[in-house]
C-alpha positions as CSV (number, residue, x, y, z in Angstrom):
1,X,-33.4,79.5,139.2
2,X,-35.2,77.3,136.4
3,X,-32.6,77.1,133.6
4,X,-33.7,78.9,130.8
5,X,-33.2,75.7,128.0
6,X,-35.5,74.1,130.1
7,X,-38.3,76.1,130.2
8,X,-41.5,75.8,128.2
9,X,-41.6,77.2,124.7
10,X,-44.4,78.9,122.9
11,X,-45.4,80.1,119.3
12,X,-47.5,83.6,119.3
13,X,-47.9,84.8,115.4
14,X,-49.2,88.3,115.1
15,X,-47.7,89.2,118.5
16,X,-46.2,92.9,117.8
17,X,-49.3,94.5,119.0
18,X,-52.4,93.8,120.2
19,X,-54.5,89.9,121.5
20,X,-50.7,88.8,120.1
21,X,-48.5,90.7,122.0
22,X,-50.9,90.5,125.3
23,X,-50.8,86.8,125.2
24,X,-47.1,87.2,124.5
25,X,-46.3,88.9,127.3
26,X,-48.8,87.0,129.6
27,X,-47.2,84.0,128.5
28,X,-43.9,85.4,129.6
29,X,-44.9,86.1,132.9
30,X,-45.3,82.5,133.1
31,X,-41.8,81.5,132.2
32,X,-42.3,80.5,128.5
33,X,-39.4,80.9,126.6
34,X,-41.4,82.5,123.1
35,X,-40.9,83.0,119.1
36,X,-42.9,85.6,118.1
37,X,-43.9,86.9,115.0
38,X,-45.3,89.3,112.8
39,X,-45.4,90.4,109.2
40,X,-43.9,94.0,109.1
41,X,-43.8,95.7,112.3
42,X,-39.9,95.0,112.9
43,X,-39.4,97.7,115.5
44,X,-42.2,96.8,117.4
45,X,-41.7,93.4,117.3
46,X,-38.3,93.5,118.8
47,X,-38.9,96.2,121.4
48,X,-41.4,93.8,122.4
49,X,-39.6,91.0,122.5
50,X,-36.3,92.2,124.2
51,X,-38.8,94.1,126.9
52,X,-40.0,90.9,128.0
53,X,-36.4,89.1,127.6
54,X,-35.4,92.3,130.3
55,X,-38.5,91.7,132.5
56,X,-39.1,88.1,132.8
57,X,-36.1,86.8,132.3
58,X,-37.3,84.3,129.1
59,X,-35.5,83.8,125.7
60,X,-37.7,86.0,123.2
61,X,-37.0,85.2,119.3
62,X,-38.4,87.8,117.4
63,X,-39.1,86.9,113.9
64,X,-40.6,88.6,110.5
65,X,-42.6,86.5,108.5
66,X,-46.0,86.1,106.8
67,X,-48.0,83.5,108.6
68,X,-49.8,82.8,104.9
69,X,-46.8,82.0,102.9
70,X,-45.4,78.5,103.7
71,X,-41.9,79.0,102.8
72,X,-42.2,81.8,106.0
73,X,-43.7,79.4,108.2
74,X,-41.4,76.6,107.1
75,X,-38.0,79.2,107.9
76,X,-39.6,79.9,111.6
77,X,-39.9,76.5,112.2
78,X,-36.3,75.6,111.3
79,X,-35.5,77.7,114.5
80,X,-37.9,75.6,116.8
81,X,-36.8,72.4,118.3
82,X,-39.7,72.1,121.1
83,X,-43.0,73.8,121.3
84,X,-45.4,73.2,124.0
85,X,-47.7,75.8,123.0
86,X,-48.4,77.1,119.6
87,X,-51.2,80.6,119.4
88,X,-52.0,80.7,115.8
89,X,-53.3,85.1,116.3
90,X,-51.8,86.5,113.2
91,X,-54.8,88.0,111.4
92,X,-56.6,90.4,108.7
93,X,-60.0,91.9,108.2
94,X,-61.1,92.8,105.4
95,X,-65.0,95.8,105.0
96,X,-66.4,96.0,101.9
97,X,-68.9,94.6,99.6
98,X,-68.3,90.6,98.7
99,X,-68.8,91.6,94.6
100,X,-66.6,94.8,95.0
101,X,-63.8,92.8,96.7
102,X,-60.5,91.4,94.1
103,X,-59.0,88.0,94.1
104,X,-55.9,89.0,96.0
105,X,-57.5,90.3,98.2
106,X,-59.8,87.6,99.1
107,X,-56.8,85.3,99.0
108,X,-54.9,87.1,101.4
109,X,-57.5,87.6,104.0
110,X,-58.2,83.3,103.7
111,X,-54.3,83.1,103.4
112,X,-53.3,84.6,106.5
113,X,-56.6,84.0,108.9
114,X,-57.2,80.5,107.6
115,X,-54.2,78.6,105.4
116,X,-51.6,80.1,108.1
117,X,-53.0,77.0,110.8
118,X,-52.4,74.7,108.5
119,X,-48.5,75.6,107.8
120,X,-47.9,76.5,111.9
121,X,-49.8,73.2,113.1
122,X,-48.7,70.8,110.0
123,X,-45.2,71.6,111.5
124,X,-46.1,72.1,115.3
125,X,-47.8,68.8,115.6
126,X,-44.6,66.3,115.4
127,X,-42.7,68.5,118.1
128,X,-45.6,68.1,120.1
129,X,-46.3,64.4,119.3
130,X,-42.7,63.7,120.5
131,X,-43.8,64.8,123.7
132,X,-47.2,63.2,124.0
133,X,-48.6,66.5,125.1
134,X,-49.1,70.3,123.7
135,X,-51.6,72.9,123.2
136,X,-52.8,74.6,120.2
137,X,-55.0,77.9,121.1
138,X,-56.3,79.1,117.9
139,X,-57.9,83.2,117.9
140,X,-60.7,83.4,116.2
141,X,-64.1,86.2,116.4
142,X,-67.9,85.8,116.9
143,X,-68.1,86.6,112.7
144,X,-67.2,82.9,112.6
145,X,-69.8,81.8,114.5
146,X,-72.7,84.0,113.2
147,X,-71.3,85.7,109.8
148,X,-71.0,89.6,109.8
149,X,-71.9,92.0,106.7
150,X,-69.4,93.2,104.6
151,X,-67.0,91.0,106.4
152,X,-67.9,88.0,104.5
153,X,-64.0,86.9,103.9
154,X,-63.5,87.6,107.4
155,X,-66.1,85.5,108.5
156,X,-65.8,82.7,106.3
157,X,-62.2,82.5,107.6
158,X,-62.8,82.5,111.1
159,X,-65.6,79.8,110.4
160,X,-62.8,77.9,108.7
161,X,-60.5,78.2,111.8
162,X,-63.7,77.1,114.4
163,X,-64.1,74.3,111.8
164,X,-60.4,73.3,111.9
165,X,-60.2,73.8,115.8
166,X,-63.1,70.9,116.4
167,X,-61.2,68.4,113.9
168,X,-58.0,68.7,114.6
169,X,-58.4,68.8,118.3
170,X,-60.4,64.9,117.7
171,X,-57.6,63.8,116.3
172,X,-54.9,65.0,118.7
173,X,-56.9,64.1,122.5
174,X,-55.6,60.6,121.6
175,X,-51.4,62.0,121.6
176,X,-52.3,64.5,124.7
177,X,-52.7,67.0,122.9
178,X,-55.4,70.2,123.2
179,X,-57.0,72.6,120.5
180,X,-59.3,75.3,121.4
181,X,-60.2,78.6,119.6
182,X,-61.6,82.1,121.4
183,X,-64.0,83.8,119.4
184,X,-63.3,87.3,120.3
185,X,-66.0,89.6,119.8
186,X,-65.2,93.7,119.8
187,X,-61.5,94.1,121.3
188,X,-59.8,97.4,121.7
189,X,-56.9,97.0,118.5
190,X,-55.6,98.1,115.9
191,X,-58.3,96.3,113.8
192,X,-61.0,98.2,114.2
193,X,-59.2,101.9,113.4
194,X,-61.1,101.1,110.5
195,X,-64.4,102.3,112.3
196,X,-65.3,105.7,112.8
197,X,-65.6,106.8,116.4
198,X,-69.2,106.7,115.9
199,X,-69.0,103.6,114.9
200,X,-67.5,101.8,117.6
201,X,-69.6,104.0,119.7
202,X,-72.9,102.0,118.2
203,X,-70.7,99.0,118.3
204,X,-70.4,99.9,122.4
205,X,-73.9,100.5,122.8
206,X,-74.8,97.1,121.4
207,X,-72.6,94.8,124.0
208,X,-74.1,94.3,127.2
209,X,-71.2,94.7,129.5
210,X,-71.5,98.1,128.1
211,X,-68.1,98.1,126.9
212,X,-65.2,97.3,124.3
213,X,-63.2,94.4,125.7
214,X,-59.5,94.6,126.1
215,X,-56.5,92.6,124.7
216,X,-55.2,91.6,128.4
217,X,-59.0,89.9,128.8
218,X,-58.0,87.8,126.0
219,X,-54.5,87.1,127.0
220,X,-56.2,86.4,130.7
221,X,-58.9,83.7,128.9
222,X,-56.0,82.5,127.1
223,X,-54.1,81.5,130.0
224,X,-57.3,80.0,131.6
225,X,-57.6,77.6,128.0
226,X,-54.2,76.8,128.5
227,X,-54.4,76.1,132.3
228,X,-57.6,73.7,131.8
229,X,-57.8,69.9,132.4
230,X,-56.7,67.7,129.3
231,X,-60.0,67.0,129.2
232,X,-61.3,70.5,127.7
233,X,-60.6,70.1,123.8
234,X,-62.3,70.8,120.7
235,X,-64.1,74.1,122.2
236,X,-64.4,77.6,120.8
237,X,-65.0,79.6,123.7
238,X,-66.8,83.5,122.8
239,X,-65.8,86.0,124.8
240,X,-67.6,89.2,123.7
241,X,-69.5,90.6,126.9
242,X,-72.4,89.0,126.1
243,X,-73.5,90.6,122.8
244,X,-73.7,87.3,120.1
């Protein structure tokens, strides 16, 4: 049996529910060792992780933090030592009118979707440039690519992070090192219990696969990114059943 000290290590941040906690567990399956996080779902978080511990036989460090706040980031990362992959999911929506929304409230939704890559990869980058190789899969949505209304903070944000993937991934490829972004479109979590059942039955009607996607299709695309040749970098890839 592969020691476990040996074994790959990844980051998933949002991971007690959810895109986070599919790509956790998928991830697991395939012999990662993982630190995952999330803001305040505790219980969930470490019935996730110590279900996957049981299962696959991986190390799972749960951990609480808020992706947006630095000093958070900054105490994960004093309990990582090698990361091979790092999936920046942690996120927040925000539906509303732009001149009804507050300044904390714009701040967090930027803070957590956007500022949160820069603290996890400013600090996952050097344990991954000590290796000459790594992958950075960053979650973003379809609102980055095309702008939603009354999702405008949610949309600039994600626009940030497709922005962000394409740099930073040119000036990784040289180190070995990968950074691609999904652009989810309508996926079956927590998120959208904002939306009325009639809602997300006109959201439905308006996808042509004729249905809402599923967390384990983006854990599956996921793997796929992170199973790709070197040579696949800098891409946002949009998985949303053909509806943008």
């Amino acid at each position: 049996m592969t020691d476990i000290v040996k074994r790959k290590c990844a980051l998933v941040t949002g991971a007690s529910r959810g895109i986070g906690a599919a790509i956790a567990e998928a991830l697991a399956k395939e012999g990662y060792n993982l630190f995952i996080t999330c803001r305040h779902s505790e219980d969930q978080l470490t019935s996730l992780s110590e279900r996957l511990a049981g299962t696959f036989g991986v190390s799972c460090t749960p951990v609480l933090a808020d992706m947006g706040n630095p000093a958070d980031v900054e105490r994960l990362f004093t309990h990582i030592d090698r990361l091979d992959v790092l999936v920046n999911n942690a996120g927040i929506s925000y539906v509303g009118l732009l001149h009804e929304m507050s300044y904390e409230d714009w701040n967090h939704v930027i803070q957590t979707n956007l500022y949160a890559l820069f603290y996890t990869s400013r600090l996952a980058v050097p344990l991954m440039l000590r290796e000459q190789n790594g992958s950075i899969l960053n979650i973003s949505s379809v609102w980055g690519n095309v702008g939603a209304s009354m999702e405008v903070a949610y949309s600039a944000s994600k626009g940030g992070v497709n922005s962000f993937t394409k740099a930073l991934a040119k000036e990784l490829a040289p180190s070995h090192i990968r950074v691609n972004a999904i652009a989810c479109g309508v996926i079956d979590t927590d998120m959208n219990k904002c939306f009325s059942p009639e809602d997300m039955e006109m959201l439905r009607a308006e996808i042509p696969a004729d249905r809402i996607g599923q967390p384990e299709e983006a854990a599956q695309m996921a793997l796929s990114i992170l199973h790709a040749p070197e040579y696949m970098t800098g891409q946002v890839i949009t998985l949303d059943g053909g509806w943008t």
